[in-house]
N, C-alpha and C positions, 0 to 999 in steps of 0.2 A: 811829522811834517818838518823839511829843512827852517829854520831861521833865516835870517837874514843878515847877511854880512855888515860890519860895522865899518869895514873897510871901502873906500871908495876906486874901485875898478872902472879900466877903459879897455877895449878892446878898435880891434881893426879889421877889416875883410877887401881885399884886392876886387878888381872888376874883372872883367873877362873881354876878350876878343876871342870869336870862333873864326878858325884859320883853315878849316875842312868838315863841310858834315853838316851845313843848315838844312835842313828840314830831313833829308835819310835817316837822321838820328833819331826823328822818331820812329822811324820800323825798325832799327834794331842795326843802322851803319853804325860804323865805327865815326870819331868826330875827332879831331884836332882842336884845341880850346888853350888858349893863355892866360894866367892871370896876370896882370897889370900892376904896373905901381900907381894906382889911382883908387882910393879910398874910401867905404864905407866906416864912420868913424860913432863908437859907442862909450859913452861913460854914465855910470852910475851907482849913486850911492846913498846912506840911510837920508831920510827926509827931516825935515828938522819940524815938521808940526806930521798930522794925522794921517794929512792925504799923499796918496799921488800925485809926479809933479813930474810933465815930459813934454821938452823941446827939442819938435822937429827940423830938422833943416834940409832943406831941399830946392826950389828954385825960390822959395820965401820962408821964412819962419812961421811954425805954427806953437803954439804952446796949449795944454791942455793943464788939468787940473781935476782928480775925480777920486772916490773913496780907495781902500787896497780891494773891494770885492766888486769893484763896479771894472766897464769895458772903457780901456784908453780912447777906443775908434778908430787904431791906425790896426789893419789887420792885420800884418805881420807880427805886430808889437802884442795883438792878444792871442795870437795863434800860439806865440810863444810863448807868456804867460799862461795860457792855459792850458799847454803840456806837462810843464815841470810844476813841482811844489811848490809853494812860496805863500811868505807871510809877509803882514807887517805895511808901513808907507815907506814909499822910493822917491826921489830926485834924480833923474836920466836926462842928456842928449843924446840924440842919435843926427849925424850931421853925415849927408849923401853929397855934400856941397860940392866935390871933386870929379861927379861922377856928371856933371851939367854943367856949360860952359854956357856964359852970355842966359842963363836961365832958360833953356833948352836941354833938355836930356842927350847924353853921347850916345846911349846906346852899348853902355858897359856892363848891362845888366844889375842896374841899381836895385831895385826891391829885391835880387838876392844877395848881392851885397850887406844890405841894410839887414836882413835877417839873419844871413852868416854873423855878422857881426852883434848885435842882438840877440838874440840866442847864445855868443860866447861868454858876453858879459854877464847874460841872466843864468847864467847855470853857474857860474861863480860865484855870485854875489848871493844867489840863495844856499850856496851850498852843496851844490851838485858834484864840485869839482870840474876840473878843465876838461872839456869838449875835446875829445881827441880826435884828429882825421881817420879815421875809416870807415868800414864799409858802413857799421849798422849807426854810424854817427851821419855820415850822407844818407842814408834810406831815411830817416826820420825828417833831415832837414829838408832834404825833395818833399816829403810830404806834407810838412808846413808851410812850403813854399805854394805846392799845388794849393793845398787849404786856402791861401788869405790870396790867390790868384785865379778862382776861379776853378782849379780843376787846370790848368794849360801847362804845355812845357814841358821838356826833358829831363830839365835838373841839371843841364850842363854847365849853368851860371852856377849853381849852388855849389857843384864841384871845383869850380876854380877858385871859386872864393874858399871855401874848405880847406883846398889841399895847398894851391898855390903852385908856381912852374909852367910845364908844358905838360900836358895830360892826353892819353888818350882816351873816350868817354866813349861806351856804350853801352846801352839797355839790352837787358837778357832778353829770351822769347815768353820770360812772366814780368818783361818789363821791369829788373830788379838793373839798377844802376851800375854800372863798374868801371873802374879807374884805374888805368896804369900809367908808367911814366912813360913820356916819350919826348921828342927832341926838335930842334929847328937847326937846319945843315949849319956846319960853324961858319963858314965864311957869308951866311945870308944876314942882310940887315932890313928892317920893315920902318915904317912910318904907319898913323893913320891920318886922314883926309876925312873932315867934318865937312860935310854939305849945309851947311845951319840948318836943316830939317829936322824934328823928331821920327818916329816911325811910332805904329802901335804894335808890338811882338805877338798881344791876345789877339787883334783886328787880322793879322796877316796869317795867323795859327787857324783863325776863324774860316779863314777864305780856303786854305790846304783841307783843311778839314770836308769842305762842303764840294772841293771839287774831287777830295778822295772817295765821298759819296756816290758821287754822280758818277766818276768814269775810273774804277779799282783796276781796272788792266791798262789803261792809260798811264796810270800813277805809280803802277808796281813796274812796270817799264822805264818812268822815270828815273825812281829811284834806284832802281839796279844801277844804272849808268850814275846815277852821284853816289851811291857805295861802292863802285871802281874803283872810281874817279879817288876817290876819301880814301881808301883801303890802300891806294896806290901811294900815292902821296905821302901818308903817314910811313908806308915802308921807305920810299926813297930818304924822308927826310930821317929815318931810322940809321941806312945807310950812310949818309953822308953825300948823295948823290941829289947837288946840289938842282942840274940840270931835272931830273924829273921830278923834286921839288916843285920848282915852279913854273913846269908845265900845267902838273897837276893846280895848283892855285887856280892858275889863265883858265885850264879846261872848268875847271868848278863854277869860275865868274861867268863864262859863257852859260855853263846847262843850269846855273840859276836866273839869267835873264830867259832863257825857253820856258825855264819851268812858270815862272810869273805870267808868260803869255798864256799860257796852257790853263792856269787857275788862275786869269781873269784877273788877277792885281801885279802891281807894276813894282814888283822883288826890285830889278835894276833902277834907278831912276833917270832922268833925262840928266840931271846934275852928274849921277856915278857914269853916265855913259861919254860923256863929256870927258870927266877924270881920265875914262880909261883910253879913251884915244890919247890925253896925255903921255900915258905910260904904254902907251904903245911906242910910243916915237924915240921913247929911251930904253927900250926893252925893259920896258919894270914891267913884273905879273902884278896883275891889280885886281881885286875882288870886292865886292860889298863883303860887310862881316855882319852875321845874323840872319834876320828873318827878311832884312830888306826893306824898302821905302823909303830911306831916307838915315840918320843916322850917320853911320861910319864904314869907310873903305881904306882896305887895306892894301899897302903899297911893298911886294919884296926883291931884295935882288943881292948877288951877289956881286954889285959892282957900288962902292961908296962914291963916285963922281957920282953916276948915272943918277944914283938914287937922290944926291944932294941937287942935282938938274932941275928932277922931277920935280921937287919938295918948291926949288925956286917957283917955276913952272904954274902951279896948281897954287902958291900962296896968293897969286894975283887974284884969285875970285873966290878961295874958300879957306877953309882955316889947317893949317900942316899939324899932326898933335904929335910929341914925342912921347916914346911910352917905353920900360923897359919891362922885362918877366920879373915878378914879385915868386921870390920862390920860397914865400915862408907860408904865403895862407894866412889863417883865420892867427891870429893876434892877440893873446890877454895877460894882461899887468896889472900892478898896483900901480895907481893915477898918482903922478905928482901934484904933493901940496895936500 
């Protein structure tokens, strides 16, 4: 069994915006996904008495305190611990503090975040050696991720935080995760637009779920038309063709507010429908990003006034976020000091 490093390790993990692909990605579309320069942040190192010792951070601090064979309570944090080896007592933050604004979650996919980054740190400091991004390093973390969440979710957050960049993400037909690179047209620039709402990702997964139940040829219809829609898009923006770019965006924002009508929850909200008449009026494509309800909308365009108009435009009643593509991923060092 690994020891335990005497050296004190920090690690890092980007957040994600989904830019193509909410909810198709679960039958197996293709998805369009970013990671963010906006931070799930990890350090840890040996403990100076017996026990464990781990401060959370997130819209408040929490701290715990508990033996090296007993359970932290944060599930992530023991998901991950009780995959890999490890001995001995620890001294940890894990601090999501980046990824919630005003103590409000974005919507950046923080609990994978916090686990990408977690995980990179605890496989160092036990001695695992560095987490490398690929395939069979994503299949494990999806499944810790599903573990301390229930069972939910594609794993497309855990892949951005992973790899880092622009990715294209999709699930095999045995459901095995896969990652390539792909691109955003050079001359498009985005913003996002906070509604101050959180959303719940497992709630609105919940609600897809039960109306995939009820009406399968409803839904398989559905989603043909948002794996077009996704499949299209990600080629154009392959191409360089900025124009069906962000057609495709618009066309996605639209069959995600049908879709919300059709399974009974409200994907679009009255606040993103508001926005997007905004960016109507300046030809910006504007989309919810995610599962929808509240959260964050994404704003793009190939024209830097138009988009600087917009940004004005939309600060008046909600919050503009500036974000660029993190294209390093999952993060680990020796901690200063």
């Amino acid at each position: 069994m690994a020891g335990l490093n005497a050296t004190r390790l920090a690690s890092r993990a980007p957040g994600k915006l989904v830019v193509l692909g909410e909810y198709a990605v679960l039958e197996g579309a293709p998805a369009m996904v970013l990671a963010v320069d906006r931070y799930c942040r990890a350090a840890i190192g040996p403990s100076e008495d017996t026990r464990c010792h781990l401060l959370a951070r997130t819209r408040e601090d929490s701290a715990v305190s508990f033996t090296p064979e007993a359970d932290s309570g944060f599930a992530l944090v023991d998901a991950v611990v009780r995959n890999l080896p490890h001995a001995g007592a620890w001294r940890a933050t894990l601090d999501s503090r980046e990824l919630f604004t005003g103590g409000i979650k974005l919507g950046l996919g923080s609990s994978a975040a916090a686990l990408t980054a977690w995980a990179g740190a605890w496989a160092a400091f036990t001695g695992q050696g560095p987490l490398v991004a690929d395939a069979g390093t994503l299949r494990s973390l999806v499944d810790l991720h599903k573990a301390s969440q229930g069972g939910a979710g594609s794993g497309i957050d855990v892949a951005a935080s992973l790899f880092g960049g622009v990715i294209r993400y999709q699930l095999s037909a045995l459901s095995e995760p896969g990652v390539s690179t792909a691109r955003l047209p050079n001359s498009v620039g985005f913003a996002g637009v906070f509604t101050r709402s959180a959303a719940s990702t497992p709630d609105f997964l919940a609600r897809y779920n039960a109306w995939r139940a009820a009406a399968p040829e409803e839904t398989a219809a559905e989603v043909a038309a948002l794996a077009r829609i996704a499949e299209g898009g990600i080629g154009a923006a392959a191409a360089d063709d900025v124009d069906g770019f962000l057609a495709a965006v618009t066309d996605y924002g639209r069959c995600l507010e049908g879709l919300g009508e059709r399974m009974g929850a409200r994907v679009v909200t009255r606040e993103h429908r508001g926005v997007n008449r905004i960016a109507e009026r300046f030809r910006i494509s504007y989309k919810v990003s995610g599962a929808g309800g509240g959260d964050l909308g994404l704003a793009f365009s190939a024209d830097p006034g138009a988009l600087e108009q917009f940004k004005k435009a939309v600060a008046e009643d909600y919050d503009v976020i500036e974000f660029s593509v993190d294209r390093t991923g999952l993060r680990v060092e020796v901690a200063p000091g």
